[in-house]
mmCIF file of the N, C-alpha and C atoms, coordinates in Angstrom:
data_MODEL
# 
_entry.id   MODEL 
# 
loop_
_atom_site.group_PDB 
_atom_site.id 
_atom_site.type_symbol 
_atom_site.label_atom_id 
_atom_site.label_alt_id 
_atom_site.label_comp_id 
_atom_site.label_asym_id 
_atom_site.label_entity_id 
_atom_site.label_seq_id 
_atom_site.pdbx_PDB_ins_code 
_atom_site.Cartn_x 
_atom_site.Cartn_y 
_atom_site.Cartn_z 
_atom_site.occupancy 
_atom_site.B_iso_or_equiv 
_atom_site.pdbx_formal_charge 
_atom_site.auth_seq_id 
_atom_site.auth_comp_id 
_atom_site.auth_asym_id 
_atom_site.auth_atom_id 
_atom_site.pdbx_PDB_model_num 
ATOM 1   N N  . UNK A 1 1  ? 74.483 122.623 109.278 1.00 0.00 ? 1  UNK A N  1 
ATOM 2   C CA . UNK A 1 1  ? 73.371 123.029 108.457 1.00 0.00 ? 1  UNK A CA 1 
ATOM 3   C C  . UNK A 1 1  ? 72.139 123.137 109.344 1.00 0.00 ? 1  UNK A C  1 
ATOM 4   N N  . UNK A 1 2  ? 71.257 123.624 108.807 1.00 0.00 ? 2  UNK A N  1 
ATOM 5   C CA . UNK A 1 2  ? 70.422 124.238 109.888 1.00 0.00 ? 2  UNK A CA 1 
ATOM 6   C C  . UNK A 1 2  ? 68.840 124.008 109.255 1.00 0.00 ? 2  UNK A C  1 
ATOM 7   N N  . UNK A 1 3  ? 68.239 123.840 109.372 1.00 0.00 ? 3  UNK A N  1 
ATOM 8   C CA . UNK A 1 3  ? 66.542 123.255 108.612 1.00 0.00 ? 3  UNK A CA 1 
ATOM 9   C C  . UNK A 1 3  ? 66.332 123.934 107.852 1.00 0.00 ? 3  UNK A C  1 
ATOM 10  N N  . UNK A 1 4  ? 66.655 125.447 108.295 1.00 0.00 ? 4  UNK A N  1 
ATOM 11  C CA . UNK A 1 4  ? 65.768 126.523 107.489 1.00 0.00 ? 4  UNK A CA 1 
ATOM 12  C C  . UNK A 1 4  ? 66.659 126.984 106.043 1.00 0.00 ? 4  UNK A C  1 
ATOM 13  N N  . UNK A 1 5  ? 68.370 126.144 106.333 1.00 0.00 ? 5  UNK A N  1 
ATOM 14  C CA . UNK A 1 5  ? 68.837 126.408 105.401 1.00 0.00 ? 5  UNK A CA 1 
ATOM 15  C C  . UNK A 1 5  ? 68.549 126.175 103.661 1.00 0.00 ? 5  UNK A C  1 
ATOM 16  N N  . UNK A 1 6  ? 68.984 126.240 102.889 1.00 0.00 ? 6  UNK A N  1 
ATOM 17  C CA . UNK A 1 6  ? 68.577 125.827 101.287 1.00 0.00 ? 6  UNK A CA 1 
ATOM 18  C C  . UNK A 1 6  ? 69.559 124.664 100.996 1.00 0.00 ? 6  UNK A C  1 
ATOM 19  N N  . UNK A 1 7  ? 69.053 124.000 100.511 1.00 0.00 ? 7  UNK A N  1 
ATOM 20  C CA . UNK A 1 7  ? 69.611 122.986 99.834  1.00 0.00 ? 7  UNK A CA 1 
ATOM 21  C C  . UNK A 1 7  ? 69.496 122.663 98.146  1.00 0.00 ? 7  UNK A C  1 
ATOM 22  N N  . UNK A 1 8  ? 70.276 122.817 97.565  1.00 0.00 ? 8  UNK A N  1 
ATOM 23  C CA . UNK A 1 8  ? 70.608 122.542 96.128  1.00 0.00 ? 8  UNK A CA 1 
ATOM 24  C C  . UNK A 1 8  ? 69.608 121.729 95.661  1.00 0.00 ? 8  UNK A C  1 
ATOM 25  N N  . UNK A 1 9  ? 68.977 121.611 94.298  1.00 0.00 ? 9  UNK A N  1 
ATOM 26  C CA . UNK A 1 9  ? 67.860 121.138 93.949  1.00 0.00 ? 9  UNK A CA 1 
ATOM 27  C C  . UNK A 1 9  ? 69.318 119.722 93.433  1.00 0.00 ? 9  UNK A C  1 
ATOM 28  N N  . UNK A 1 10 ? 68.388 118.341 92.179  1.00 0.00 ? 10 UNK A N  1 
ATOM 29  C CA . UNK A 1 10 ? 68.956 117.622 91.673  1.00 0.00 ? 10 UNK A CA 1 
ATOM 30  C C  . UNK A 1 10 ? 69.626 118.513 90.501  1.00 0.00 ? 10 UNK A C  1 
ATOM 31  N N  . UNK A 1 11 ? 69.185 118.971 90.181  1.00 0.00 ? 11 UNK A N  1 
ATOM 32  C CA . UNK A 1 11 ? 69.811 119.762 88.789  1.00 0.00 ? 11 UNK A CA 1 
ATOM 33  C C  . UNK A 1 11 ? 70.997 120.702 88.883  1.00 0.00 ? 11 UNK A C  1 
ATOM 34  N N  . UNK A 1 12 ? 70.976 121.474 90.492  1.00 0.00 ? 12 UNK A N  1 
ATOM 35  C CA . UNK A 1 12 ? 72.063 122.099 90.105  1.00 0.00 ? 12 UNK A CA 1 
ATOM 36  C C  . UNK A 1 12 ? 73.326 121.439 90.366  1.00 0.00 ? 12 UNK A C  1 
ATOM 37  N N  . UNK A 1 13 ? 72.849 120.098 92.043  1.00 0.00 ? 13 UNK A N  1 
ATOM 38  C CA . UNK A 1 13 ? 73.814 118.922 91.849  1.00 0.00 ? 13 UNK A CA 1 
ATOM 39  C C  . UNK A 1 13 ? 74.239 118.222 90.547  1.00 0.00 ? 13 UNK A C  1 
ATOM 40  N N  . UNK A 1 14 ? 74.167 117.969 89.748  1.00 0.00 ? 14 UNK A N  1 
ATOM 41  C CA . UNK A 1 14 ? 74.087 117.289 88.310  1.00 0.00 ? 14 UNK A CA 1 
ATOM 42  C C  . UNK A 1 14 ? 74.764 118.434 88.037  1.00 0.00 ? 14 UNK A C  1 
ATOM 43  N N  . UNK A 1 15 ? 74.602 119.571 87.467  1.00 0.00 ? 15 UNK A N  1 
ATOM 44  C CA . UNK A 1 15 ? 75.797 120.685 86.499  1.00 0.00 ? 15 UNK A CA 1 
ATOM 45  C C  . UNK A 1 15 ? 76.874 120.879 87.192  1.00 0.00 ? 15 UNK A C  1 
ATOM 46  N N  . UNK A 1 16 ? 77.030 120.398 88.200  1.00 0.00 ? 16 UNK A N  1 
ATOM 47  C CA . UNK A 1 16 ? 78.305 120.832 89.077  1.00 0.00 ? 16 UNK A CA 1 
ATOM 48  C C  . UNK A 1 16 ? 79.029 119.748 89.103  1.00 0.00 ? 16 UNK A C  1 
ATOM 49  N N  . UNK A 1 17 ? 78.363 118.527 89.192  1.00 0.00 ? 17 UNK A N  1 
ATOM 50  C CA . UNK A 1 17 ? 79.287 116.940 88.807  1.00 0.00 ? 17 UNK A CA 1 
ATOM 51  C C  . UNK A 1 17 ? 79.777 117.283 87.708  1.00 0.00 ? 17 UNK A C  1 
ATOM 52  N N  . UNK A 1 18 ? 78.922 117.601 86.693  1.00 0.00 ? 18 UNK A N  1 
ATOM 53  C CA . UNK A 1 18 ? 79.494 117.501 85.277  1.00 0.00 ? 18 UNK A CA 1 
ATOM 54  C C  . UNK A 1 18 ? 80.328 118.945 84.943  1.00 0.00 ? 18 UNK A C  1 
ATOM 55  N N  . UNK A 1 19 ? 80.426 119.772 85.310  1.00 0.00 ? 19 UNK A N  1 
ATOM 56  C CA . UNK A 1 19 ? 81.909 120.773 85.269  1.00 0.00 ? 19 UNK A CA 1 
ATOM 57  C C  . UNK A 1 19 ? 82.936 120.127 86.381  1.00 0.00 ? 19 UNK A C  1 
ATOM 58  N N  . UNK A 1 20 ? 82.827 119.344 86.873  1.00 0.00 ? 20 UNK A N  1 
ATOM 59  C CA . UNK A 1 20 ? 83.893 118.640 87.850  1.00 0.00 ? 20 UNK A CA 1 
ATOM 60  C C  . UNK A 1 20 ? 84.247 117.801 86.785  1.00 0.00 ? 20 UNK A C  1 
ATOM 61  N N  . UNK A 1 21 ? 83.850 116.940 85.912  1.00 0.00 ? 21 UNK A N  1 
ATOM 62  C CA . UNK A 1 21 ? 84.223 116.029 85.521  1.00 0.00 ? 21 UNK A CA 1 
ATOM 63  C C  . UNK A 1 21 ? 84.393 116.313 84.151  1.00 0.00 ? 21 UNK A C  1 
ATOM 64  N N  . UNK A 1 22 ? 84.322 117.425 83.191  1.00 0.00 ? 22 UNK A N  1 
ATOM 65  C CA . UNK A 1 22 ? 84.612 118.388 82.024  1.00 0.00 ? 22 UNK A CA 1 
ATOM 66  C C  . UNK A 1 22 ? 86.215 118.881 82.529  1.00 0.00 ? 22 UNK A C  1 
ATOM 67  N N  . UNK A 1 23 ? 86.214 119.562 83.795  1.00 0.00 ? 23 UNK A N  1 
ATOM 68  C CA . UNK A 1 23 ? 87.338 120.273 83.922  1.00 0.00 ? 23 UNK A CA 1 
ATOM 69  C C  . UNK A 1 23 ? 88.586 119.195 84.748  1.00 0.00 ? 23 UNK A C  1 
ATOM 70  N N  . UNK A 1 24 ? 88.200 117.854 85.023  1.00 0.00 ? 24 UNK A N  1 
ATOM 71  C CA . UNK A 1 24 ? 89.271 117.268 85.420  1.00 0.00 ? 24 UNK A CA 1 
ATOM 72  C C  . UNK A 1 24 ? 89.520 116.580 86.623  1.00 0.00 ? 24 UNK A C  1 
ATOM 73  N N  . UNK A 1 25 ? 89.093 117.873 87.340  1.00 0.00 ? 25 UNK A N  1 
ATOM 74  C CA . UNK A 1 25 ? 89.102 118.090 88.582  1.00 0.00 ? 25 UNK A CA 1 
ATOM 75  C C  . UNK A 1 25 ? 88.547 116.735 89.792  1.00 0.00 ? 25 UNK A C  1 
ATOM 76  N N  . UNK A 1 26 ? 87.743 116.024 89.173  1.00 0.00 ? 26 UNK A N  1 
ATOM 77  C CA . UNK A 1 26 ? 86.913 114.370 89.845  1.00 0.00 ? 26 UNK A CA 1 
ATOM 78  C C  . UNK A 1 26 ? 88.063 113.781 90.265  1.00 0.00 ? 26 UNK A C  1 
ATOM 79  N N  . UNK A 1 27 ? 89.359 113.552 89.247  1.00 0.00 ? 27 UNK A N  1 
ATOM 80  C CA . UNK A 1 27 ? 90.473 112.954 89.901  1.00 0.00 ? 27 UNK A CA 1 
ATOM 81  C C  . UNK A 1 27 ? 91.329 113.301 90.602  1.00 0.00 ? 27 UNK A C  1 
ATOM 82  N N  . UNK A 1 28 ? 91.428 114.556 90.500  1.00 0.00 ? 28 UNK A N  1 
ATOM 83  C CA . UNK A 1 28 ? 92.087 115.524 91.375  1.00 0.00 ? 28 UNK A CA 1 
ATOM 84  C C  . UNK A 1 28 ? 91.418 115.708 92.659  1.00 0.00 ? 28 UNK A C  1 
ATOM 85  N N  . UNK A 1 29 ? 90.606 115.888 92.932  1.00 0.00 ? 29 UNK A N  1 
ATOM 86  C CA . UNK A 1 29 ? 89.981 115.759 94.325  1.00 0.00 ? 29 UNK A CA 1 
ATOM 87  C C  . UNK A 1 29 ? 89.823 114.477 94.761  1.00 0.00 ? 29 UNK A C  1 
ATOM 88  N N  . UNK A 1 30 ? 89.794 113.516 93.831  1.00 0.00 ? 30 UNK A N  1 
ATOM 89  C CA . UNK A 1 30 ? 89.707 111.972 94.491  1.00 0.00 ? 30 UNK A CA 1 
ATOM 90  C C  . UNK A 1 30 ? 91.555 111.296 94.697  1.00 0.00 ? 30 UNK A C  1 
ATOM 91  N N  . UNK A 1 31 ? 91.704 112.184 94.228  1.00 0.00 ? 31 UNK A N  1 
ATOM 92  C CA . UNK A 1 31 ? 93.255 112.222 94.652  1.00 0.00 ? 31 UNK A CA 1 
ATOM 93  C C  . UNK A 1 31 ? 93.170 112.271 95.725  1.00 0.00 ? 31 UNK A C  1 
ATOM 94  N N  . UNK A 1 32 ? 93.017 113.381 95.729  1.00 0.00 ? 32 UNK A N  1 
ATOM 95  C CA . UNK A 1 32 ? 93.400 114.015 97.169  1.00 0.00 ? 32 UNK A CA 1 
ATOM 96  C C  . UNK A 1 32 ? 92.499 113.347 98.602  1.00 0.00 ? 32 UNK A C  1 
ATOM 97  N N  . UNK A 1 33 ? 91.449 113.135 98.439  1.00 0.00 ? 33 UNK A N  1 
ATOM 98  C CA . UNK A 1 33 ? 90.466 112.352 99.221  1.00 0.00 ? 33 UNK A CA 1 
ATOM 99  C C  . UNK A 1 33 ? 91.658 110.846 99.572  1.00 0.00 ? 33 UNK A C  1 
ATOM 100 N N  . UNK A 1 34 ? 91.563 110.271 98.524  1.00 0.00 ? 34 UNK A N  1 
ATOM 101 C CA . UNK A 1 34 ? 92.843 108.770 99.157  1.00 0.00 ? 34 UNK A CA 1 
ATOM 102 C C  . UNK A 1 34 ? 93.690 109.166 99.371  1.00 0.00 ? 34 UNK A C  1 
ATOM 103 N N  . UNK A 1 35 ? 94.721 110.508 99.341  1.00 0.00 ? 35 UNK A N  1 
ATOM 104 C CA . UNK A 1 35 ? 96.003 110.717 99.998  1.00 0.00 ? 35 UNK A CA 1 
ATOM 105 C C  . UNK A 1 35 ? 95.592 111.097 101.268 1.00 0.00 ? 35 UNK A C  1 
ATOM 106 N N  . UNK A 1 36 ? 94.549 111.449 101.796 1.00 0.00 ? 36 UNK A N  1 
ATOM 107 C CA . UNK A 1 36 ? 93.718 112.230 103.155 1.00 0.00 ? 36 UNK A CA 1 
ATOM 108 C C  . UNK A 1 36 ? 93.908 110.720 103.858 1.00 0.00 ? 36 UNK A C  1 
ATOM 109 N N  . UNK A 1 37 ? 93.170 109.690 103.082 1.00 0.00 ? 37 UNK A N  1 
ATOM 110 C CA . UNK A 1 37 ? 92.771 108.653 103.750 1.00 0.00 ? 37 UNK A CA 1 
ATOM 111 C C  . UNK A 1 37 ? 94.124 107.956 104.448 1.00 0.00 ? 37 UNK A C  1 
ATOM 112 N N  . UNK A 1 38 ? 94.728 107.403 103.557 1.00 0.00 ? 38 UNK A N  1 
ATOM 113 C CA . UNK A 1 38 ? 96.408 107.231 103.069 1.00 0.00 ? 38 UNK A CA 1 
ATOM 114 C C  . UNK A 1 38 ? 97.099 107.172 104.250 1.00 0.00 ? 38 UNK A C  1 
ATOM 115 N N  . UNK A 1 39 ? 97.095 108.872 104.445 1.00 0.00 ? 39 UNK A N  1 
ATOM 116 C CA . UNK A 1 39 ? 97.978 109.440 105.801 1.00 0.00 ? 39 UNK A CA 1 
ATOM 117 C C  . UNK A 1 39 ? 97.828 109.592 107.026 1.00 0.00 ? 39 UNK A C  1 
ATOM 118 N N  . UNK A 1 40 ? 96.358 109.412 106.976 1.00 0.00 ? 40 UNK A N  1 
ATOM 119 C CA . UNK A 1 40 ? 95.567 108.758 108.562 1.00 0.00 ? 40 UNK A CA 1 
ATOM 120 C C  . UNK A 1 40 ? 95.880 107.621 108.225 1.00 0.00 ? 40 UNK A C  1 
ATOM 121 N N  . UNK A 1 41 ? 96.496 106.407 107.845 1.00 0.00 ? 41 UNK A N  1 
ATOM 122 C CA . UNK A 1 41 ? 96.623 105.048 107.579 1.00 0.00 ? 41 UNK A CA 1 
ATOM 123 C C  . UNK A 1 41 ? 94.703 104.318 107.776 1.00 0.00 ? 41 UNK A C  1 
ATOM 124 N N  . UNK A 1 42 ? 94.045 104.838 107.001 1.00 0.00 ? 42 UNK A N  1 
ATOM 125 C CA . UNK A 1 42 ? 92.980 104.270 106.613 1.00 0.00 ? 42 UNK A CA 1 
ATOM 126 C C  . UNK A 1 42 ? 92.819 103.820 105.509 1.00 0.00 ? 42 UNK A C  1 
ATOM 127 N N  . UNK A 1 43 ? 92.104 102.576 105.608 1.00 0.00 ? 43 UNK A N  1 
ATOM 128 C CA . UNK A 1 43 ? 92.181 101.409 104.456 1.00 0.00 ? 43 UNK A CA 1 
ATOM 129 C C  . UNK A 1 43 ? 91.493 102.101 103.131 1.00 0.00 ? 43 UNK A C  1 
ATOM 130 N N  . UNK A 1 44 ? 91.903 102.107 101.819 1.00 0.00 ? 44 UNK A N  1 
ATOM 131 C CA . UNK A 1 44 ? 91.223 102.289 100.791 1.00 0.00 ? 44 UNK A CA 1 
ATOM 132 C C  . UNK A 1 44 ? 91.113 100.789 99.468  1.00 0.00 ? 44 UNK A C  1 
ATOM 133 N N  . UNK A 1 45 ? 89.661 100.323 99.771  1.00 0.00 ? 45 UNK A N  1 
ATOM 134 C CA . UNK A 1 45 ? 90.284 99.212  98.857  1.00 0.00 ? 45 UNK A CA 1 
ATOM 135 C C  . UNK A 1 45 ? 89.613 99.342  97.752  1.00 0.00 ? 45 UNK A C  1 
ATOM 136 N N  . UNK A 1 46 ? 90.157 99.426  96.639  1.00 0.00 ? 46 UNK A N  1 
ATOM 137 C CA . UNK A 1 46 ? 89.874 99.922  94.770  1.00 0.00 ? 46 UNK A CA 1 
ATOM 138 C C  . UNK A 1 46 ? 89.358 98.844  94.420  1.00 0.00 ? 46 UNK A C  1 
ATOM 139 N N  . UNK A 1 47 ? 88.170 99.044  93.853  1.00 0.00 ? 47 UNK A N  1 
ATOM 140 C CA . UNK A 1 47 ? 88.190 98.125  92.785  1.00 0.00 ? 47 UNK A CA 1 
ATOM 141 C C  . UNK A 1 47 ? 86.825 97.354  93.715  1.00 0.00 ? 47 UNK A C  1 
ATOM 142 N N  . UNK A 1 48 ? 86.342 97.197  94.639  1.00 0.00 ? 48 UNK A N  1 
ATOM 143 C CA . UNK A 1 48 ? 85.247 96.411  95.210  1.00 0.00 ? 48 UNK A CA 1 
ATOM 144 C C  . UNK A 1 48 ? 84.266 96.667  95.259  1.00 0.00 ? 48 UNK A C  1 
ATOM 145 N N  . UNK A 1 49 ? 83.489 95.593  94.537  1.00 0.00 ? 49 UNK A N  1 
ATOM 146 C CA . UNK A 1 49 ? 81.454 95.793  94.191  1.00 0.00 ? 49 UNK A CA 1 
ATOM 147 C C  . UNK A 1 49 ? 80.957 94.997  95.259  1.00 0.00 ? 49 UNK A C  1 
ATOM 148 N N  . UNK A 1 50 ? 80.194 95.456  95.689  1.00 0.00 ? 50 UNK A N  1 
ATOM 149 C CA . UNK A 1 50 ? 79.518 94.635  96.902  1.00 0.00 ? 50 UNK A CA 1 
ATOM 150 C C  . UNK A 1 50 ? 77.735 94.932  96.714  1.00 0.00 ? 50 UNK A C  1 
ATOM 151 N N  . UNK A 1 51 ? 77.231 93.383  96.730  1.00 0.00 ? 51 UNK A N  1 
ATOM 152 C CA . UNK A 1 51 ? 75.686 92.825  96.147  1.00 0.00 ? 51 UNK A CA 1 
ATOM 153 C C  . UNK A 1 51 ? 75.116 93.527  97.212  1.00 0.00 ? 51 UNK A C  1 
ATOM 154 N N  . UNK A 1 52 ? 74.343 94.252  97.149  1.00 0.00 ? 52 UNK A N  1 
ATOM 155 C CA . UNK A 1 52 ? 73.029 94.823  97.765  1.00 0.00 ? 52 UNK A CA 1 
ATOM 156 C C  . UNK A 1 52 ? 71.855 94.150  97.396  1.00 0.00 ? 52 UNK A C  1 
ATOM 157 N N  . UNK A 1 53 ? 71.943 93.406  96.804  1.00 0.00 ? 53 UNK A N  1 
ATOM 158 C CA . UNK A 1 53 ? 70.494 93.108  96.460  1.00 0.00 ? 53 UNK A CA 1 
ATOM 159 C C  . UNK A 1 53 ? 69.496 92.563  97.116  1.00 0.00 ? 53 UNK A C  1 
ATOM 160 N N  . UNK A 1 54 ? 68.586 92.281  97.076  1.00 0.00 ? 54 UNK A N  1 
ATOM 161 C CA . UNK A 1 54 ? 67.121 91.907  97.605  1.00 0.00 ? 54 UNK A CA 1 
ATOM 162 C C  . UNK A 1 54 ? 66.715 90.887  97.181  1.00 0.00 ? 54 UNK A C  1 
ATOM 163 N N  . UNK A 1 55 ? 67.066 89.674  98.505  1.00 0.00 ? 55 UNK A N  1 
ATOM 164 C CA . UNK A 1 55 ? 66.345 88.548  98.154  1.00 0.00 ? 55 UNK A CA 1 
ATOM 165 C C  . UNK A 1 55 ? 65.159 87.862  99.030  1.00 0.00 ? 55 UNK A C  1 
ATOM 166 N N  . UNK A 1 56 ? 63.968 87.258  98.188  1.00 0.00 ? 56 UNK A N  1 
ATOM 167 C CA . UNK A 1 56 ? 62.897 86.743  99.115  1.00 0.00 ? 56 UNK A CA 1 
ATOM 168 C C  . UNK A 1 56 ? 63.553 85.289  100.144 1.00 0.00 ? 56 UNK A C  1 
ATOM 169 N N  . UNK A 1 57 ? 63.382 85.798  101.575 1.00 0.00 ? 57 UNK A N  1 
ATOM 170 C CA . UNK A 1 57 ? 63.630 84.332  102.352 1.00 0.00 ? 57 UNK A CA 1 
ATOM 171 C C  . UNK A 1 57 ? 62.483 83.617  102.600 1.00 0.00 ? 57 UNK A C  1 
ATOM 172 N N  . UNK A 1 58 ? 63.004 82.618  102.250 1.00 0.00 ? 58 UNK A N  1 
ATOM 173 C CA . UNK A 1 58 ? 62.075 81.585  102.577 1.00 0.00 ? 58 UNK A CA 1 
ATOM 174 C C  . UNK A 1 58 ? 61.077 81.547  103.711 1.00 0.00 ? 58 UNK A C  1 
ATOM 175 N N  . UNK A 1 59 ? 59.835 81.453  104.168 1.00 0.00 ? 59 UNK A N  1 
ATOM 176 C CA . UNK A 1 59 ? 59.037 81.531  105.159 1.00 0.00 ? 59 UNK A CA 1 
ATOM 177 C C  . UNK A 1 59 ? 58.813 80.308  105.744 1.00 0.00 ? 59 UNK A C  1 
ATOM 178 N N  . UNK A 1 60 ? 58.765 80.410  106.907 1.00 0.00 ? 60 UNK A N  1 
ATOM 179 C CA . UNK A 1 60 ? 59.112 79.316  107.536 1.00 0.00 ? 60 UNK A CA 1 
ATOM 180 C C  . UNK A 1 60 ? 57.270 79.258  108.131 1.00 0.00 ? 60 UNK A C  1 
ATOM 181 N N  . UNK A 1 61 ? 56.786 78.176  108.152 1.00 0.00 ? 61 UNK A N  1 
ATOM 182 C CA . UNK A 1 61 ? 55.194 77.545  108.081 1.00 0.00 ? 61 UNK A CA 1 
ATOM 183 C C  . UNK A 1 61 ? 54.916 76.581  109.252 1.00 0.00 ? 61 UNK A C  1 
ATOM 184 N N  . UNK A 1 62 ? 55.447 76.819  110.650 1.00 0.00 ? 62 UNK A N  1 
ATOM 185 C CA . UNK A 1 62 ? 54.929 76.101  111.629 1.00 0.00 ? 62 UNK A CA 1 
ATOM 186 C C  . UNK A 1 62 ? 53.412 76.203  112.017 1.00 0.00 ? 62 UNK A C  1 
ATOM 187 N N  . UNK A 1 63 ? 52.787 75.024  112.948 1.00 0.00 ? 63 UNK A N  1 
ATOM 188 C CA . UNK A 1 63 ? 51.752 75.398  113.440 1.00 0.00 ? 63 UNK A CA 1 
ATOM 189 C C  . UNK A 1 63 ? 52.207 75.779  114.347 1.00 0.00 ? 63 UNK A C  1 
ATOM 190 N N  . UNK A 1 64 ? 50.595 76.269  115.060 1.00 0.00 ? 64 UNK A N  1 
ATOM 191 C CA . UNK A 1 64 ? 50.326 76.702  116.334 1.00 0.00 ? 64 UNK A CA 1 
ATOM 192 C C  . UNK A 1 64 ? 50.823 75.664  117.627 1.00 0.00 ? 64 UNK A C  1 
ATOM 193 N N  . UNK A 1 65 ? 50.645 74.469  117.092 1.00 0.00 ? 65 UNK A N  1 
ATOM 194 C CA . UNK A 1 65 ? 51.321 73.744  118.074 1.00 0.00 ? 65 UNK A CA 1 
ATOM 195 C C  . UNK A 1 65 ? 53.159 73.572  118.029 1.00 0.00 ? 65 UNK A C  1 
ATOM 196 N N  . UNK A 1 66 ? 53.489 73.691  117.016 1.00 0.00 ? 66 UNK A N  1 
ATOM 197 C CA . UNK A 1 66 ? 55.071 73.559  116.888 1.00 0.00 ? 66 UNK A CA 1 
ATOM 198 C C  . UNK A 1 66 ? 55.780 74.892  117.188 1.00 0.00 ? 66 UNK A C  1 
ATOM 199 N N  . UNK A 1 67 ? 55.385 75.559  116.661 1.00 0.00 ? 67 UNK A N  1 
ATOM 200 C CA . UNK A 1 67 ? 55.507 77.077  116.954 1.00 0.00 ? 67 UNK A CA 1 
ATOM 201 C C  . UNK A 1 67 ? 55.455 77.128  119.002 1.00 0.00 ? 67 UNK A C  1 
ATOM 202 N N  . UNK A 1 68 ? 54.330 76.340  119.521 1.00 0.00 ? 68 UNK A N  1 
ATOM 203 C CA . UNK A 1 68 ? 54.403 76.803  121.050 1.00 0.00 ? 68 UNK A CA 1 
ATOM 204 C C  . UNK A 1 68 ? 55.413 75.621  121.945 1.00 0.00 ? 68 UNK A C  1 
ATOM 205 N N  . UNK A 1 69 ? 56.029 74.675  120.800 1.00 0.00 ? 69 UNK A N  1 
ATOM 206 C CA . UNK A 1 69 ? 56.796 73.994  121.540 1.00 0.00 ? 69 UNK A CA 1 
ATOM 207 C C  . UNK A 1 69 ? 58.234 74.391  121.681 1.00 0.00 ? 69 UNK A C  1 
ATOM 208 N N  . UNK A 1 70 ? 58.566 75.147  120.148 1.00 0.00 ? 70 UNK A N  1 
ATOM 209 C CA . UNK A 1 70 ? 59.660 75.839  120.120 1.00 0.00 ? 70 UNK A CA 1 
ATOM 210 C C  . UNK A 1 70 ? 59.657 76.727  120.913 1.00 0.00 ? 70 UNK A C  1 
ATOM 211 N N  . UNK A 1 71 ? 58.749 77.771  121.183 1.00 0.00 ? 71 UNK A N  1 
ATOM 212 C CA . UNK A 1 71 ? 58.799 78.533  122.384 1.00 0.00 ? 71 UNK A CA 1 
ATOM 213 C C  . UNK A 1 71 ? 58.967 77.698  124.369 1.00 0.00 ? 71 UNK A C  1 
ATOM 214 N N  . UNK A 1 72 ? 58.759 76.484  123.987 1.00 0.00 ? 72 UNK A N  1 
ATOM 215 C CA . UNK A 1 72 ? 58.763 75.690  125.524 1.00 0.00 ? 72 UNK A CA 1 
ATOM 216 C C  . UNK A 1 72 ? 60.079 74.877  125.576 1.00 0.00 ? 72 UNK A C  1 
ATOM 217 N N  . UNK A 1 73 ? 61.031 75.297  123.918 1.00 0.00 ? 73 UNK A N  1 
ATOM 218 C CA . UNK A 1 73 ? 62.188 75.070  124.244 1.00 0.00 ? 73 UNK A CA 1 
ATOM 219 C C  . UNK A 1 73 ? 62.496 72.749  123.649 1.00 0.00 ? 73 UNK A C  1 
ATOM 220 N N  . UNK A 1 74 ? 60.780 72.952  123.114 1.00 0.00 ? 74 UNK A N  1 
ATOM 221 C CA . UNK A 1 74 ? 60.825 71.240  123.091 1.00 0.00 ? 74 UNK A CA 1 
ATOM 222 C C  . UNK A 1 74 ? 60.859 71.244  121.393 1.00 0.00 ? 74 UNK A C  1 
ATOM 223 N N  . UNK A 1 75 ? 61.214 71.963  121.141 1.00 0.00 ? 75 UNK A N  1 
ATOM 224 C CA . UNK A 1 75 ? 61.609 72.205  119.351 1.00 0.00 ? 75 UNK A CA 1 
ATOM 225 C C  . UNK A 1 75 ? 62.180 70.472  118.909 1.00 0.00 ? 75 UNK A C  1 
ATOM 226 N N  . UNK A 1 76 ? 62.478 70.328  117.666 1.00 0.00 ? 76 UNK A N  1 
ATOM 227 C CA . UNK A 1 76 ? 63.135 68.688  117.488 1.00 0.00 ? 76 UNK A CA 1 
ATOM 228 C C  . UNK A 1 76 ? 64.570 69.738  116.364 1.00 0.00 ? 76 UNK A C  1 
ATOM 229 N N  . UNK A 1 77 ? 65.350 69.594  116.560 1.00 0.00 ? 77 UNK A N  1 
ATOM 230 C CA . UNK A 1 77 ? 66.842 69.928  115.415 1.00 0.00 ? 77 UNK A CA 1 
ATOM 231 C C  . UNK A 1 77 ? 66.707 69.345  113.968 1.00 0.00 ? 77 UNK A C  1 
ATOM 232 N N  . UNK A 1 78 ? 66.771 70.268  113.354 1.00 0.00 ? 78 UNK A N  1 
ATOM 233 C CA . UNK A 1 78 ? 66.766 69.945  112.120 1.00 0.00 ? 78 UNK A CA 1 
ATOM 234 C C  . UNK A 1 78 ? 67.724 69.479  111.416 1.00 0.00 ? 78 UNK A C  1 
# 
């Protein structure tokens, strides 16, 4: 593809999912996609949700002096 090429707006993506998936065809090509995979012996594993989510970490609150000891390597183990 090339910069200057066109690219499909959201909408006409969206009417084309949904005549894929009116006419059948979603499983039929996802067929065929895991028999592709299949026969290169590449792993397909069904069925797995995996958490993306976004969590706040904890901030860690040294001073200026603890902070320059950990850098001198004289840190204490927690």
């Amino acid at each position: 593809m090339e910069t200057g090429d066109k690219v499909p707006d959201e909408k006409t993506v969206w009417a084309f999912r949904e005549q894929l998936t009116k006419t059948g065809l979603v499983d039929e090509l996802f067929g065929q996609f895991i028999g592709y995979l299949e026969s290169n012996n590449l792993i397909f594993n069904e069925g797995q949700i995996k958490d993306a989510s976004f969590t706040i970490a904890p901030r860690q609150r040294s001073t200026r002096e603890e902070n320059q000891q950990i850098k001198n390597g004289e840190g204490k183990d927690l």
